[in-house]
TISEKE-522085 format. One line per field, with one value per residue: residue number from 1; x, y, z of N, C-alpha, C in turn. Coordinates in steps of 0.001 Angstrom, whole numbers. Layout:
nr NUM, ...
n_px X, ...
n_py Y, ...
n_pz Z, ...
ca_px X, ...
ca_py Y, ...
ca_pz Z, ...
c_px X, ...
c_py Y, ...
c_pz Z, ...
This chain:
nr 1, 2, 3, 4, 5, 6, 7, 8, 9, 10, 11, 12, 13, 14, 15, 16, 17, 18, 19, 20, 21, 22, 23, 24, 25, 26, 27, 28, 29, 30, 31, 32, 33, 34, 35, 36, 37, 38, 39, 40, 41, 42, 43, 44, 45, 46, 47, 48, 49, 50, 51, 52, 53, 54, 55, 56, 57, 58, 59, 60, 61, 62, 63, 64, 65, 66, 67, 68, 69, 70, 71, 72, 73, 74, 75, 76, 77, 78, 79, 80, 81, 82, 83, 84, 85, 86, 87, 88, 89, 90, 91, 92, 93, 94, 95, 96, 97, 98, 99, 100, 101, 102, 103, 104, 105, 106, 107, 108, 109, 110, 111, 112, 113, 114, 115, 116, 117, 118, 119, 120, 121, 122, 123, 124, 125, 126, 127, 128, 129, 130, 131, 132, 133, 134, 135, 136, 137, 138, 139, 140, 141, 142, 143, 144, 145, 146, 147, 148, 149, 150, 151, 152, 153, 154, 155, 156, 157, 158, 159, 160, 161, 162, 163, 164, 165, 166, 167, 168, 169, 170, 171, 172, 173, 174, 175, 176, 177, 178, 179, 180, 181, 182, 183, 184, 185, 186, 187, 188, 189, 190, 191, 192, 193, 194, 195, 196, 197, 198, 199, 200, 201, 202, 203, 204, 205, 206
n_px -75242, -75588, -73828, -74281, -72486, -73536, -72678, -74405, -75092, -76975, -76907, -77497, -75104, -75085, -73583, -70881, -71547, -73135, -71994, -71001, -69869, -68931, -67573, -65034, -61802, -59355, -56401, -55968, -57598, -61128, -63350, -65626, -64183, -62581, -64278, -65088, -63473, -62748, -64736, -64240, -63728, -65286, -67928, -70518, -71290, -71626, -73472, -74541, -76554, -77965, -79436, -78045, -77310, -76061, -73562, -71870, -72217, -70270, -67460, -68095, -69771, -72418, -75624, -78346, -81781, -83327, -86221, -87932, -89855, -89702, -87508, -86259, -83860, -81259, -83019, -84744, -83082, -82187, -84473, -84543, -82778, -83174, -85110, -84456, -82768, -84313, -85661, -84152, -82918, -84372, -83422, -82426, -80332, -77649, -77409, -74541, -73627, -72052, -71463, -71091, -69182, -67015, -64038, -62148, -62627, -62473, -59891, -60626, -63787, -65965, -65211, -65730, -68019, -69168, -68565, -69182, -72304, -75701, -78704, -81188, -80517, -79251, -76351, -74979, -72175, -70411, -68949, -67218, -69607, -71009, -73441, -73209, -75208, -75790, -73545, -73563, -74489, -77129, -79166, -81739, -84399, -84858, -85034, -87474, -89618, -89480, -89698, -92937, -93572, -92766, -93918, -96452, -95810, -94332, -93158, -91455, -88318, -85972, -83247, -81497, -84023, -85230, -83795, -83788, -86229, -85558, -84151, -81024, -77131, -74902, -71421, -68532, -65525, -62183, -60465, -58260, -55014, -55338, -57029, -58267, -58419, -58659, -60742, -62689, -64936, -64879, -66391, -66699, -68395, -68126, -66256, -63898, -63797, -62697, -60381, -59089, -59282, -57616, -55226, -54676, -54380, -52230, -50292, -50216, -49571, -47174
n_py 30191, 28794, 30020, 30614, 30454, 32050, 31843, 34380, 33751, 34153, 35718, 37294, 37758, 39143, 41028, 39475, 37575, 35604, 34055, 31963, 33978, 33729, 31328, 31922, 31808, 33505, 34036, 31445, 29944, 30070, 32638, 32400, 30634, 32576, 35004, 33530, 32998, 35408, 34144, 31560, 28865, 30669, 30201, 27812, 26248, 26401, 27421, 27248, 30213, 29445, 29180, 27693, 25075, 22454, 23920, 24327, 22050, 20339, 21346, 21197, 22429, 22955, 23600, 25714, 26475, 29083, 28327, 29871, 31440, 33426, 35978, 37534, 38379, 39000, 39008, 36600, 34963, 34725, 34473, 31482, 30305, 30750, 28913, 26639, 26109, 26208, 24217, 22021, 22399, 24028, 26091, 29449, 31160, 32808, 34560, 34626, 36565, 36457, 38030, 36692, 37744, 39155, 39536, 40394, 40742, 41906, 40704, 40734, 40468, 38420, 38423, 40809, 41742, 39789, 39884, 41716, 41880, 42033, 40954, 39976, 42266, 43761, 43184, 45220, 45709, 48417, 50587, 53871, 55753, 53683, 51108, 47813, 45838, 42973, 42006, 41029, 40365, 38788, 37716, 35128, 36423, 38606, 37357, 35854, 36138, 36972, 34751, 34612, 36869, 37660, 35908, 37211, 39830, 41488, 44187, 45600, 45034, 45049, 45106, 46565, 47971, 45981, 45387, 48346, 48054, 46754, 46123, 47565, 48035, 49823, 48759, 50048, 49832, 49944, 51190, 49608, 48177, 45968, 46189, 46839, 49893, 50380, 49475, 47172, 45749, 45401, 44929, 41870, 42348, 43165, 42112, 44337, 44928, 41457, 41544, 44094, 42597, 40568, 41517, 43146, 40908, 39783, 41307, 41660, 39215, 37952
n_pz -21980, -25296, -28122, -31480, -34718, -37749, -41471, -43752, -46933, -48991, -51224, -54614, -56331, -58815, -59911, -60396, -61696, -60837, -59670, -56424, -54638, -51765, -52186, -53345, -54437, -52567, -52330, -51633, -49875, -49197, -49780, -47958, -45518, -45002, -43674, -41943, -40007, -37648, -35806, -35221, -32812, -30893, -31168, -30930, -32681, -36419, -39225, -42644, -44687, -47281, -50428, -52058, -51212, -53158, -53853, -51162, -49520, -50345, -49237, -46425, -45182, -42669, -44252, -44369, -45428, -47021, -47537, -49672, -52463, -53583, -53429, -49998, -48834, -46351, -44486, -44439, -44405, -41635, -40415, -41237, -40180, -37535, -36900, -37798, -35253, -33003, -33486, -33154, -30692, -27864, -25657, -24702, -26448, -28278, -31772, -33741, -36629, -39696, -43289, -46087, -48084, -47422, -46264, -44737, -41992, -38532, -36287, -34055, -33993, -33027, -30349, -29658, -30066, -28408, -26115, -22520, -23177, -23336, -22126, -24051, -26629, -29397, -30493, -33254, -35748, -36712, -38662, -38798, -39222, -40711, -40240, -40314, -40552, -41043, -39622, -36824, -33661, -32479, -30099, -29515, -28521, -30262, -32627, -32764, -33425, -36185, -38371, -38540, -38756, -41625, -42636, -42780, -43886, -46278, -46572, -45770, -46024, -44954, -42461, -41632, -40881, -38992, -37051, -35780, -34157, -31993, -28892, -28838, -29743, -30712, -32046, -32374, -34881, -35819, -38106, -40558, -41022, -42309, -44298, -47345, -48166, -45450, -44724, -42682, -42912, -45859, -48891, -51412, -54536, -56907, -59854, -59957, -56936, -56149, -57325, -56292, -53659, -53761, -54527, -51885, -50233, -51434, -51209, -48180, -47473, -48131
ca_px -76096, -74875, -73513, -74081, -72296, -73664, -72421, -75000, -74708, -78338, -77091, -77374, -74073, -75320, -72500, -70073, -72234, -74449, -71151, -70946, -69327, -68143, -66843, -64469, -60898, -58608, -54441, -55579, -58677, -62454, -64039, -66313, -63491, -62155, -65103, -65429, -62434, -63370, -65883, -63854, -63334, -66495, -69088, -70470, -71325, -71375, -74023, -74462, -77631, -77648, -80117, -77352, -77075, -75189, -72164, -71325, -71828, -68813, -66773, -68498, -70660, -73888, -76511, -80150, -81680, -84457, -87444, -89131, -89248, -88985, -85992, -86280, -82526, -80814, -84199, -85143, -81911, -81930, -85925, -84781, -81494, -83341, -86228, -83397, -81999, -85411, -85915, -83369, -83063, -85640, -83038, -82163, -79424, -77638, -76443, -73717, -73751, -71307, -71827, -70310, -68408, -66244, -63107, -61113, -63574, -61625, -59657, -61164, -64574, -66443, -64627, -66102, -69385, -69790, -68148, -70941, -73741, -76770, -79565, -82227, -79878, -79177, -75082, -74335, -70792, -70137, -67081, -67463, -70949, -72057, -73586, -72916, -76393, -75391, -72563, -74163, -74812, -78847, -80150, -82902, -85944, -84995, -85585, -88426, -91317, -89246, -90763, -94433, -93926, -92084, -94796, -97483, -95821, -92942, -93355, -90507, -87679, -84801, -82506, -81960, -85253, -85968, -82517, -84080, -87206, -85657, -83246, -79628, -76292, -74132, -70046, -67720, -64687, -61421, -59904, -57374, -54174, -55639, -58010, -58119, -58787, -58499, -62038, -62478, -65951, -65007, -66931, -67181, -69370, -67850, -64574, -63085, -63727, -61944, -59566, -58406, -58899, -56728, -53854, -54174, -54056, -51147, -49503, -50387, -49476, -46032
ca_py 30239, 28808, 30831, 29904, 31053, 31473, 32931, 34793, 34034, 34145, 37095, 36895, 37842, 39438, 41873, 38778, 36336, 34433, 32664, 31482, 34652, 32956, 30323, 32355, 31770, 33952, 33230, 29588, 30276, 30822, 33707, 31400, 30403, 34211, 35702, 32573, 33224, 35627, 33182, 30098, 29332, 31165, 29843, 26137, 25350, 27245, 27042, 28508, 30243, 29928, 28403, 26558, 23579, 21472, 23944, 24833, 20938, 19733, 22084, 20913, 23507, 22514, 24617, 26064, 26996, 29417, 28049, 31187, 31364, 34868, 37099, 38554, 39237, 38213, 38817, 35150, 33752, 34619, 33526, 30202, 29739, 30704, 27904, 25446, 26132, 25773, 22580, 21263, 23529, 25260, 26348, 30663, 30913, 34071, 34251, 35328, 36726, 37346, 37560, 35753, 38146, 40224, 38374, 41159, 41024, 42398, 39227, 40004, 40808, 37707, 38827, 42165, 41638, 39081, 41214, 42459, 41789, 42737, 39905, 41059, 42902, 43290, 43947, 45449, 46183, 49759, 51402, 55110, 55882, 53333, 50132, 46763, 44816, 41820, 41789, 41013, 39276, 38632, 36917, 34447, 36792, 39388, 36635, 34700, 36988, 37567, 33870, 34915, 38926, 37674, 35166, 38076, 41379, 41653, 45326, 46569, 43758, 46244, 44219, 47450, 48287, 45144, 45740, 49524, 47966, 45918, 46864, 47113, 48485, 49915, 48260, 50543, 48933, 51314, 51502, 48356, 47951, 44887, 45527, 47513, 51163, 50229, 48987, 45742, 45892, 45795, 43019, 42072, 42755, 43047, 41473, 44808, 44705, 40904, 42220, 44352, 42002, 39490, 42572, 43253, 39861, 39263, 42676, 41480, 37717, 37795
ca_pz -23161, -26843, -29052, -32869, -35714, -38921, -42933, -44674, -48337, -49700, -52308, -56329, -56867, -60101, -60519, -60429, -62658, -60335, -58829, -55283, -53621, -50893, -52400, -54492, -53829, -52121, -51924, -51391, -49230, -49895, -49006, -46730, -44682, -44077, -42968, -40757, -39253, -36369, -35059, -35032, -31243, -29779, -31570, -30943, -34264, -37321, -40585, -43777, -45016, -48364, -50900, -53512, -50947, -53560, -53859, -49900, -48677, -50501, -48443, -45735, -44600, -42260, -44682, -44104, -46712, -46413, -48546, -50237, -53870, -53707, -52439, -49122, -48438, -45195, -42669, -44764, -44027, -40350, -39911, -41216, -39210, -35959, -36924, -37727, -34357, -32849, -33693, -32009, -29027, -27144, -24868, -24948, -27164, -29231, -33617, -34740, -38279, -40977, -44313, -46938, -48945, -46223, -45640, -43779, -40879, -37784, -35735, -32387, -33904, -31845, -28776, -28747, -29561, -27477, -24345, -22143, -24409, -22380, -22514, -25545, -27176, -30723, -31329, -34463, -36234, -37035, -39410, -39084, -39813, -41323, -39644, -41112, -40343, -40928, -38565, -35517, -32282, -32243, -29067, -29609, -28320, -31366, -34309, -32591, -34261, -37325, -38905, -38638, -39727, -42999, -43659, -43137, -44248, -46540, -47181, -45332, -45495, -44286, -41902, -40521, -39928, -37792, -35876, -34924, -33451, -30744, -28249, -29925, -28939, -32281, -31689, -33564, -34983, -36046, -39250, -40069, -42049, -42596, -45315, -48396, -47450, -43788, -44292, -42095, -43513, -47093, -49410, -52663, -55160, -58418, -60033, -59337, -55589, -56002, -57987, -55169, -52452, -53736, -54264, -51253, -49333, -51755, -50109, -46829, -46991, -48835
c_px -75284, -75230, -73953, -73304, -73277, -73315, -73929, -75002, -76512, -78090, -77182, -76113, -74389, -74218, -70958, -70948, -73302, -73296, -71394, -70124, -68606, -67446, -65574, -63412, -60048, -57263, -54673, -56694, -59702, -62439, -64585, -65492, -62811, -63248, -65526, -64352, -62425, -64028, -65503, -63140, -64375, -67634, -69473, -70815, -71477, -72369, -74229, -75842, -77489, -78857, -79598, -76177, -75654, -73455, -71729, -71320, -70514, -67630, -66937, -68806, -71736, -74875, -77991, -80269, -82996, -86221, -88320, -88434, -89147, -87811, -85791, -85163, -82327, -81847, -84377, -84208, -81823, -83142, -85372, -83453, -82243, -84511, -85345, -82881, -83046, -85921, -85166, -82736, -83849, -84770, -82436, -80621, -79069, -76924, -75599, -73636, -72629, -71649, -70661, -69263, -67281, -65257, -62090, -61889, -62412, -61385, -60541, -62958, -65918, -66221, -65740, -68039, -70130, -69917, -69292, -71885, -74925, -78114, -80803, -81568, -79438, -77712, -74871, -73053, -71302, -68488, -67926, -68693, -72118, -72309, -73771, -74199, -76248, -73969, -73077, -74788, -76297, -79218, -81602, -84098, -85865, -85034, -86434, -90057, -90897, -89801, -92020, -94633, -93214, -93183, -96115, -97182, -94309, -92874, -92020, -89550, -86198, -84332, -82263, -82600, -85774, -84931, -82909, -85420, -86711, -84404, -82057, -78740, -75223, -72047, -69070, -66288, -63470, -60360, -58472, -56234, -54021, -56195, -58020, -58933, -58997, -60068, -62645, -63717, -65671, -65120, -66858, -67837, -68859, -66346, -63800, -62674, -62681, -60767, -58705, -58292, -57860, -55018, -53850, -53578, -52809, -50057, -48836, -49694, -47856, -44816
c_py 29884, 29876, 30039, 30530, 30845, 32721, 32890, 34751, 33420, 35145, 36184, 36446, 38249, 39930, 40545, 37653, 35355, 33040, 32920, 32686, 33862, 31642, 30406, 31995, 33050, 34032, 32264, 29151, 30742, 31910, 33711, 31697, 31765, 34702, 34846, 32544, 33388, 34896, 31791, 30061, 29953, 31350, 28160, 25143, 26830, 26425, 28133, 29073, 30772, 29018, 27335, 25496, 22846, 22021, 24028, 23526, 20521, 19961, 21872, 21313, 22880, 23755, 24719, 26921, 27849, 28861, 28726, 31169, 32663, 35354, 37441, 38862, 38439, 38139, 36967, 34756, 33786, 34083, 31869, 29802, 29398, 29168, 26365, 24963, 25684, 24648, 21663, 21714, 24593, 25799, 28439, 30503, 32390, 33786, 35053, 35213, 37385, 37325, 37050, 36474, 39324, 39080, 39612, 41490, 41438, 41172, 39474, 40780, 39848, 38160, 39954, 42314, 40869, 39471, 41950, 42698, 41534, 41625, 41151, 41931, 42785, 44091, 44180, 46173, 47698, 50311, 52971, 55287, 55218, 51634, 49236, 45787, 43918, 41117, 42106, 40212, 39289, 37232, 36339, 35718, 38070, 38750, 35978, 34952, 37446, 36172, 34922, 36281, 38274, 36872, 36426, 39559, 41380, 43366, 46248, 45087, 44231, 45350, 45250, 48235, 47256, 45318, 46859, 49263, 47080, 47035, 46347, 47980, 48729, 49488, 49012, 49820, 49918, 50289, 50465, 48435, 46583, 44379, 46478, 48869, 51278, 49960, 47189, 45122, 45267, 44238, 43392, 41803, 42754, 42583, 42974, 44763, 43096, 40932, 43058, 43507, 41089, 40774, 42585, 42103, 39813, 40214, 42276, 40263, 37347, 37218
c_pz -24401, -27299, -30343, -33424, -37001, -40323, -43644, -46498, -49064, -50613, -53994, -56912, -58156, -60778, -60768, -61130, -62335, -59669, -57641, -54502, -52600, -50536, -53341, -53657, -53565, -51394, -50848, -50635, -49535, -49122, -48173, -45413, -43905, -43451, -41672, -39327, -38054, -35623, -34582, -33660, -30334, -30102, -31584, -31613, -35412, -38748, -41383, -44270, -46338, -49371, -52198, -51882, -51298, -53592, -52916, -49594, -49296, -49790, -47232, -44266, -44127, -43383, -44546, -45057, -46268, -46936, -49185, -50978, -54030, -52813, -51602, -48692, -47098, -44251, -43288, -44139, -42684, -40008, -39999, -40197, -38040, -36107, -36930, -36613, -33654, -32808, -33326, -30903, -28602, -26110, -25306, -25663, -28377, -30983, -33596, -35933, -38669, -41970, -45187, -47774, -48450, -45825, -45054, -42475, -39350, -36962, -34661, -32303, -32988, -30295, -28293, -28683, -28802, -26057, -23876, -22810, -23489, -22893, -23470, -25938, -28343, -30831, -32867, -34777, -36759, -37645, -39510, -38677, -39925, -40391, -40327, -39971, -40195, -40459, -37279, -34669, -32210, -31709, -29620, -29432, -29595, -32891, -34154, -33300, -35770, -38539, -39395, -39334, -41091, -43488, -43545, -43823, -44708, -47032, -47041, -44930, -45084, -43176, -40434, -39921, -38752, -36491, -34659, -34527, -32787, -30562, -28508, -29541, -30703, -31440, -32284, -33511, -35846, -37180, -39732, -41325, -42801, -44480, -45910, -48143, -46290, -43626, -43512, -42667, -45156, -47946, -50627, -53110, -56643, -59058, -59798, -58061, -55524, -56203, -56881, -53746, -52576, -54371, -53466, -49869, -50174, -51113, -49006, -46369, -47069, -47569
């Protein structure tokens, strides 16, 4: 069965100005390219879901864009990936998701969620507690009804409410000297959050 990859970057970025998150640099490297990291090697293509097109192709990102003039958050960006995919393969096939602004993602996070992954199954990343939604393995038959419910009912657009109505398996992932509070998880959001990521890659890289 193909694998895909694909980066999530459909956000505002408000708290950072309305720039490109994942196109920010990091000691010499976007943000893009780190979170892409994990995936490179066991994914058989890789696109971006993002709706600013003109800045990710230069970099030369495949991008899907979702086409709704309103907001719905990453369920849009995964309806339109899987329709993208769709259209040129009817064959069963699973996503991998990262999002765009997590560049300490754990190295052998492809590996593991891909490892015995149970057909219809929805893997999701886990630090501690808390479950990172949009880190996760989602098999074709858990985004094939998510189209049609977004064009009839946006009431509840929770990522991880559609996750806890199919059958899903939580991955936990342990604590890393990798990433700034040992969070492998940890994204940014505001020039402080960059602010520390690029201390600590400079820490890390030296």
């Amino acid at each position: 069965m193909k694998v895909y990859g694909a980066l999530l970057a459909g956000g505002a970025a408000s708290r950072l100005g309305g720039v490109a998150k994942p196109l920010l640099d990091l000691a010499g490297c976007t943000m893009a390219e780190r979170a892409l990291m994990p995936l490179r090697g066991h994914v058989e293509r890789i696109l971006v879901s993002t709706d600013r097109h003109e800045l990710f192709a230069p970099f030369g990102f495949e991008t899907v864009e979702d086409g709704r003039p309103e907001r719905l958050g990453p369920l849009a960006g995964l309806a339109a990936l899987y329709r993208a995919i769709r259209r040129e393969d009817d064959a069963p096939f699973a996503l991998l998701t990262v999002p765009g602004d997590t560049p300490f993602l754990p190295r052998d996070l492809a590996r593991r969620l891909l490892s015995h992954a149970r057909p219809g199954t929805v893997r999701v990343a886990a630090f501690g507690p808390h479950w990172q939604p949009t880190v996760a393995l989602w098999p074709d038959t858990a985004l094939e009804d998510l189209p049609a419910w977004l064009d009839s009912d946006t009431s509840n657009i929770s990522i991880r409410h559609w996750i806890a109505h199919h059958p899903h398996e939580v991955i936990e992932f342990a604590p890393t000297l990798s990433a700034p509070g040992g969070d492998p998880f940890f994204n940014v959001n505001t020039s402080e959050d960059l602010e520390a990521a690029r201390r600590h890659l400079s820490a890390i890289e030296r």
